[in-house]
Residue frames as a rotation matrix with the C-alpha (Angstrom) as fourth column:
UNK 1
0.019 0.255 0.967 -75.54
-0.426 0.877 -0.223 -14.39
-0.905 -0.407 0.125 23.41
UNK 2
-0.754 -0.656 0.039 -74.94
-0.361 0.464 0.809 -16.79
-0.549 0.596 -0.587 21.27
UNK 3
-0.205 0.825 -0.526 -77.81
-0.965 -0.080 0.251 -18.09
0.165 0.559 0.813 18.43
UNK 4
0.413 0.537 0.736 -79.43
-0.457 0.821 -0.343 -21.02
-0.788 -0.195 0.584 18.58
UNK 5
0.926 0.255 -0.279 -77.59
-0.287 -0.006 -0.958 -23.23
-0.246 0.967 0.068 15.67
UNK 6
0.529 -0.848 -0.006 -74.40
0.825 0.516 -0.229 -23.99
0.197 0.116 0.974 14.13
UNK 7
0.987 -0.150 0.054 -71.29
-0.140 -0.650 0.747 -22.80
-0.077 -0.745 -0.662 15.45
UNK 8
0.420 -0.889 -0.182 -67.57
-0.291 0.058 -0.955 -22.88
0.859 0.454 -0.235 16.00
UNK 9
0.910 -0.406 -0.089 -65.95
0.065 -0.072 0.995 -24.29
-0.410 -0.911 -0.039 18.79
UNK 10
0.362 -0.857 -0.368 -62.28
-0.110 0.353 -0.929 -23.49
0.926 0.377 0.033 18.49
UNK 11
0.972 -0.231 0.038 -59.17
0.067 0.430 0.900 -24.64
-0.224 -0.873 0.434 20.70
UNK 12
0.644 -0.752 0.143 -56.08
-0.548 -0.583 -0.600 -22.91
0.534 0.308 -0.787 21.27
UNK 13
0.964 -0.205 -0.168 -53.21
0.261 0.843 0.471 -25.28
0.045 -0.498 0.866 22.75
UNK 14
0.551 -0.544 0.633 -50.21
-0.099 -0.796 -0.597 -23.50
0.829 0.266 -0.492 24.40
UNK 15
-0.179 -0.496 -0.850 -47.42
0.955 0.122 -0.272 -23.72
0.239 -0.860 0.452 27.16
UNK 16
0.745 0.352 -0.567 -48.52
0.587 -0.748 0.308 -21.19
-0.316 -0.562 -0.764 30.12
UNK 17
0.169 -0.877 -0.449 -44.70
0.529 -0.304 0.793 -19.87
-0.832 -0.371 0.413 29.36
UNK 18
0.139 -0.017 0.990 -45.38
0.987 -0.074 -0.139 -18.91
0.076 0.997 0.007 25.67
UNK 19
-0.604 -0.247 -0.758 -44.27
0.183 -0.968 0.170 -15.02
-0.776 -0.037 0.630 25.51
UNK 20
0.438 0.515 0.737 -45.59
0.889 -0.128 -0.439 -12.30
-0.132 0.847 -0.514 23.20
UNK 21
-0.039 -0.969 0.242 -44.88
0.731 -0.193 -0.655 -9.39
0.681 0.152 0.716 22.35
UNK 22
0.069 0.181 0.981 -46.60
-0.585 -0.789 0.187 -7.57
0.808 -0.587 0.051 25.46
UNK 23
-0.313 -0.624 0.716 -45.99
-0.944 0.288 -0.162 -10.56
-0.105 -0.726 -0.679 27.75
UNK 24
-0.638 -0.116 0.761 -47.64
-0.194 0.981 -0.013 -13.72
-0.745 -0.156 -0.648 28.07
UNK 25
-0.886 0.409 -0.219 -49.92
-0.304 -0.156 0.940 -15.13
0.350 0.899 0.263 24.53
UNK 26
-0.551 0.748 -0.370 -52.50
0.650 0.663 0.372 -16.60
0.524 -0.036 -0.851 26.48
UNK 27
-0.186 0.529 -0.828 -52.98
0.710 -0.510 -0.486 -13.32
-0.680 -0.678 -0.281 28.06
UNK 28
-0.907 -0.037 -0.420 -52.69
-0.237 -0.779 0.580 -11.41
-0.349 0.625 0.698 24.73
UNK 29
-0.713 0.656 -0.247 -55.09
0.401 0.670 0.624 -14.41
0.575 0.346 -0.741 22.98
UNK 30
-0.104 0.891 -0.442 -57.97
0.986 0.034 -0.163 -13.84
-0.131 -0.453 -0.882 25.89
UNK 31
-0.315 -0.750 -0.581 -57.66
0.675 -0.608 0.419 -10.10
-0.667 -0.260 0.698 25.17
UNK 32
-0.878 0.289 -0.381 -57.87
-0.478 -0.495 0.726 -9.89
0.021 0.820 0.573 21.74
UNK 33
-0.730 0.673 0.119 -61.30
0.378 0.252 0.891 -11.70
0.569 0.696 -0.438 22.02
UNK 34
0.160 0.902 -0.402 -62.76
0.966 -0.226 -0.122 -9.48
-0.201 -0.369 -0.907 24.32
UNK 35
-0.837 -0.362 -0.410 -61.61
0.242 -0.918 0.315 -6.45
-0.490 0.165 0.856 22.38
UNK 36
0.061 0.968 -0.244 -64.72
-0.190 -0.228 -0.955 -4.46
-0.980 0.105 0.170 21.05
UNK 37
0.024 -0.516 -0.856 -65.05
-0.833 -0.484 0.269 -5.38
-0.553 0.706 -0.442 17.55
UNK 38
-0.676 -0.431 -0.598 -63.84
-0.426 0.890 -0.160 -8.87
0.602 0.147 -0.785 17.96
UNK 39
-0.493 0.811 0.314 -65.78
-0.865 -0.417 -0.280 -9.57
-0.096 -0.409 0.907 20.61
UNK 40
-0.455 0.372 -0.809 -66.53
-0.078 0.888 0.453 -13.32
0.887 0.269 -0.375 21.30
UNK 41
0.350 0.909 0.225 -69.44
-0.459 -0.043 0.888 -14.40
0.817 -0.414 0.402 23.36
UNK 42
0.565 -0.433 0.703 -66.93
-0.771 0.028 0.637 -15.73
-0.295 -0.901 -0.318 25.96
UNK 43
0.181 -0.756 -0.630 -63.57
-0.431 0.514 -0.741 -17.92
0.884 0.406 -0.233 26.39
UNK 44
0.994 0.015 0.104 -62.91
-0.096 0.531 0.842 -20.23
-0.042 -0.847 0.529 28.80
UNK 45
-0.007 -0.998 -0.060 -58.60
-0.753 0.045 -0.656 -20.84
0.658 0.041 -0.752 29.88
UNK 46
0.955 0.258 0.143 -57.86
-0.292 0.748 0.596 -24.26
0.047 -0.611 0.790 31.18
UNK 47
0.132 -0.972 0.196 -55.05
-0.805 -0.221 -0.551 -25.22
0.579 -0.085 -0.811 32.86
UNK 48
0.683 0.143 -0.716 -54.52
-0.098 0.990 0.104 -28.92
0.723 -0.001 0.690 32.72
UNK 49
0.852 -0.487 0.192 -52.44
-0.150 0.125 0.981 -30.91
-0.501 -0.865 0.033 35.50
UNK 50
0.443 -0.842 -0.308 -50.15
-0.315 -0.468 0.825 -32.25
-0.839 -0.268 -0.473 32.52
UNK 51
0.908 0.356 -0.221 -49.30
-0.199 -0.099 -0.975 -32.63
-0.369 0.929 -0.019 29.21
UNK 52
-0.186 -0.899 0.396 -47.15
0.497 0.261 0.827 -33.11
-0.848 0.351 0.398 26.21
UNK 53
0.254 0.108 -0.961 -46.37
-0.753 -0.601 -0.267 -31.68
-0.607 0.792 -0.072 22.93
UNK 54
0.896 0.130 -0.425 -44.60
-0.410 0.609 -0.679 -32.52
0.170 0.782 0.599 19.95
UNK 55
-0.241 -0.964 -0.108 -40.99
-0.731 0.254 -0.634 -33.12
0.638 -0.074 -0.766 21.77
UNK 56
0.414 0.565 -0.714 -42.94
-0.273 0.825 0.495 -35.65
0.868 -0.010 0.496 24.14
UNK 57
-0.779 -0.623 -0.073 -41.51
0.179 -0.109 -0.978 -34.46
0.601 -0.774 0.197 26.93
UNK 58
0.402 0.915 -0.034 -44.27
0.582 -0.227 0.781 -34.08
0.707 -0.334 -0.624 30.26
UNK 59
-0.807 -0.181 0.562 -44.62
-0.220 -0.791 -0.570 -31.28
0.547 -0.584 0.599 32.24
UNK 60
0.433 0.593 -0.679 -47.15
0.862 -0.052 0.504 -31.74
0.263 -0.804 -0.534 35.78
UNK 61
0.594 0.526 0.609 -48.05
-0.012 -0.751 0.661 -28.95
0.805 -0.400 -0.439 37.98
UNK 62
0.977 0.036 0.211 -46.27
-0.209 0.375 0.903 -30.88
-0.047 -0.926 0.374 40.75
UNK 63
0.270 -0.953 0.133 -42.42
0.905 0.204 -0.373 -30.01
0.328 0.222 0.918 39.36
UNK 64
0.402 -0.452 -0.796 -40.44
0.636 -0.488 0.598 -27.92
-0.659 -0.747 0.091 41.54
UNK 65
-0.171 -0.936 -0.307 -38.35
0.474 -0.351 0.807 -27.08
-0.864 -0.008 0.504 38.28
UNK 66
-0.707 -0.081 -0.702 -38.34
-0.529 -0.598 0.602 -25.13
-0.469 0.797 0.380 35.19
UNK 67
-0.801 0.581 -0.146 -40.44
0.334 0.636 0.696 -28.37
0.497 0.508 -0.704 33.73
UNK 68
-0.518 0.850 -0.099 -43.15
0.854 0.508 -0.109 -27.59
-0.042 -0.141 -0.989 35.64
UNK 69
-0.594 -0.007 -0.804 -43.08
-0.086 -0.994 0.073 -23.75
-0.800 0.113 0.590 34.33
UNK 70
-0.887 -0.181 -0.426 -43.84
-0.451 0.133 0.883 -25.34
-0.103 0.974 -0.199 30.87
UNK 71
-0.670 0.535 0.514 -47.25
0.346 0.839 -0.421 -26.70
-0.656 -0.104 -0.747 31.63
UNK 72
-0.594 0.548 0.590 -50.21
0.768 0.168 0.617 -26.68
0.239 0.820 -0.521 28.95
UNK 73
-0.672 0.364 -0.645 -52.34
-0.109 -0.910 -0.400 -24.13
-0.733 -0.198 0.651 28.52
UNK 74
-0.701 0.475 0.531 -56.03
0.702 0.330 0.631 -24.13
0.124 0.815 -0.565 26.61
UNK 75
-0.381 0.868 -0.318 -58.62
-0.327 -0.448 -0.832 -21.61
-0.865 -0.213 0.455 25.56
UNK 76
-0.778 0.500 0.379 -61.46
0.585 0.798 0.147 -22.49
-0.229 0.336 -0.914 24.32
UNK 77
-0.676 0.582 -0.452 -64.33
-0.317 -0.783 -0.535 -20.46
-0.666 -0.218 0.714 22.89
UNK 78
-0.624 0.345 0.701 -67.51
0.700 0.645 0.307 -20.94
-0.346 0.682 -0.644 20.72
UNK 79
-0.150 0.351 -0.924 -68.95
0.054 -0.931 -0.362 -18.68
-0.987 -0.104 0.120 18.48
UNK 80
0.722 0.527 0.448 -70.84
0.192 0.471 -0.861 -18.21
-0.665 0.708 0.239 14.89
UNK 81
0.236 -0.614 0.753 -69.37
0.723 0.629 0.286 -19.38
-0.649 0.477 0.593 12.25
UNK 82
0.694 0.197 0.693 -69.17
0.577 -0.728 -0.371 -16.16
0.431 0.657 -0.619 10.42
UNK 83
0.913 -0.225 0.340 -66.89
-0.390 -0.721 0.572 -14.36
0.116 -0.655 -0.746 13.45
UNK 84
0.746 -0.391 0.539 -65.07
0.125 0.877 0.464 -17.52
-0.654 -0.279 0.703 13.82
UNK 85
0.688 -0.251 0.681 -63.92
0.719 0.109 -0.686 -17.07
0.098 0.962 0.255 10.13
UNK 86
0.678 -0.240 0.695 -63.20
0.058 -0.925 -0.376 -13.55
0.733 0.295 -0.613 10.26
UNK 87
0.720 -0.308 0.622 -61.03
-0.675 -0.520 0.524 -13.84
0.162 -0.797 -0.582 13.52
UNK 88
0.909 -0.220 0.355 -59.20
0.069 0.917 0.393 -17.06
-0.412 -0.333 0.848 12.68
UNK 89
0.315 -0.944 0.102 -56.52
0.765 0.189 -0.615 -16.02
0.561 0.272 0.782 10.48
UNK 90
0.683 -0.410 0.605 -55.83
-0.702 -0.597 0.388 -12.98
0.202 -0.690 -0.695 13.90
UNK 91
0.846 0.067 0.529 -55.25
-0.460 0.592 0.662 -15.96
-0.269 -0.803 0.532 15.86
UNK 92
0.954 -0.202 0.221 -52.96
0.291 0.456 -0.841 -17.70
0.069 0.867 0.494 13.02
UNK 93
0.394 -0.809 0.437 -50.69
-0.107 -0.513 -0.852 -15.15
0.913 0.289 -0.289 13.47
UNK 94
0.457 0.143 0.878 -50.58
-0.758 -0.454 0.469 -14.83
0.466 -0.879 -0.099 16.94
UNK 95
0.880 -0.044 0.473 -49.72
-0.282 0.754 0.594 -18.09
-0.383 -0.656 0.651 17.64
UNK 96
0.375 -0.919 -0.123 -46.07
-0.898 -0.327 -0.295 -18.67
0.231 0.221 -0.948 17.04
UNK 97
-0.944 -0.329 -0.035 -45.64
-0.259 0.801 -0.539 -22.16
0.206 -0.499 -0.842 19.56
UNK 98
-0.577 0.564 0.590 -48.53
-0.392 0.443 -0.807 -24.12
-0.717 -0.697 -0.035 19.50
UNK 99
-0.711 0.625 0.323 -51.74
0.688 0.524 0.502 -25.93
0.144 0.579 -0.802 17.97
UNK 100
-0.466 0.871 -0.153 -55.39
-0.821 -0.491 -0.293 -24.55
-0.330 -0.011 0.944 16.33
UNK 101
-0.930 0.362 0.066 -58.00
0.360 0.856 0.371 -26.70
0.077 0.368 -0.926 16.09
UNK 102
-0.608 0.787 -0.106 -61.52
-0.411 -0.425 -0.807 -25.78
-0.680 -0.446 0.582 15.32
UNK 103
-0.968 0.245 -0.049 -64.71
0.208 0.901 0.381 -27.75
0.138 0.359 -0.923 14.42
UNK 104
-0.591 0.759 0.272 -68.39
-0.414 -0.575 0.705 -26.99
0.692 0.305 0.655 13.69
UNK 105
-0.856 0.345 -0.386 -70.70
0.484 0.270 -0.832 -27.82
-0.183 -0.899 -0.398 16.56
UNK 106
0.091 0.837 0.539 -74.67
0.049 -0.544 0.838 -26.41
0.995 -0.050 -0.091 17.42
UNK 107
-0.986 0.078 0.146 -75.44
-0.165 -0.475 -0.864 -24.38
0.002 -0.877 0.481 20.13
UNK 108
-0.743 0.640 -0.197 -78.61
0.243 0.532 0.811 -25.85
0.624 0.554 -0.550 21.42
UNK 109
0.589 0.741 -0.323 -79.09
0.794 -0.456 0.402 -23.49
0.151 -0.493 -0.857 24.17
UNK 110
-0.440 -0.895 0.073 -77.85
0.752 -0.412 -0.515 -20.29
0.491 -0.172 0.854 25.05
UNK 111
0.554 0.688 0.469 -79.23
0.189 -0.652 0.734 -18.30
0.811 -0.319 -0.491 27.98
UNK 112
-0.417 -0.909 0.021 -77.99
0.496 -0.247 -0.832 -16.01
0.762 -0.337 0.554 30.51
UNK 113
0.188 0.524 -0.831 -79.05
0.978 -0.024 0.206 -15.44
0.088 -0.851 -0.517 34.03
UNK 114
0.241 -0.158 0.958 -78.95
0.213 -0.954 -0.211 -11.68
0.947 0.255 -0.197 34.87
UNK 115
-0.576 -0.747 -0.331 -76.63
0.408 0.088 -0.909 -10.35
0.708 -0.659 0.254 37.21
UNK 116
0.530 0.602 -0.598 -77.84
0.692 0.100 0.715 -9.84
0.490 -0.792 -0.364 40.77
UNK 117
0.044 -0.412 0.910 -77.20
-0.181 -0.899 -0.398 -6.59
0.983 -0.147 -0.114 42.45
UNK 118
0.198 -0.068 -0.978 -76.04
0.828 0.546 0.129 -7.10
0.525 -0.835 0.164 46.02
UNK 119
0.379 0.198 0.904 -76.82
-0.219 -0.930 0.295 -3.85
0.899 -0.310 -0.310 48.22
């Protein structure tokens, strides 16, 4: 769980279609931050209806064709600024076709319901 305090939020901005070099980056990206070690307190993937980059071309959910293969892609995670640091220039590399953006923030709660055993 996450302290009470300042924080990182970052934001990774990617077409679902981006490759790597084990297949897709947004599945490598969500990966490497639950790898032990690395370990962020959780990530969140959003998959918008539709977007643009920098060629200003849109891509919707609701194309039949290749264009709508190409649609945005965001994860999102927050975590202390110390981890943040140490795991941003991973990410750097990793990313090959796309935008980072990441900005201090406070975490002004952080609590977590334990999981319920269903017999």
């Amino acid at each position: 769980m996450l302290p009470i305090g300042p924080a990182m939020k970052v934001t990774i901005y990617l077409n679902q279609d981006t490759s790597s070099k084990r297949g897709f980056l947004r599945d490598e990206i969500l990966s490497f931050l639950r790898e032990k070690g690395v370990g962020v307190g959780g990530a969140t993937v959003l998959h918008p209806y539709a977007g643009f980059g920098s060629h200003g071309r849109l891509h919707k959910s609701d194309e039949g064709d290749v264009e709508g293969l190409h649609l945005p892609v965001m994860i999102c995670f927050i975590e202390t600024m110390e981890k943040t640091q140490s795991i941003l220039p991973i990410l750097q590399e990793m990313v090959t076709d796309g935008l980072i953006e990441a900005h201090p923030t406070e975490v002004l709660k952080s609590a977590k319901q334990e999981e319920k055993v269903i017999s």
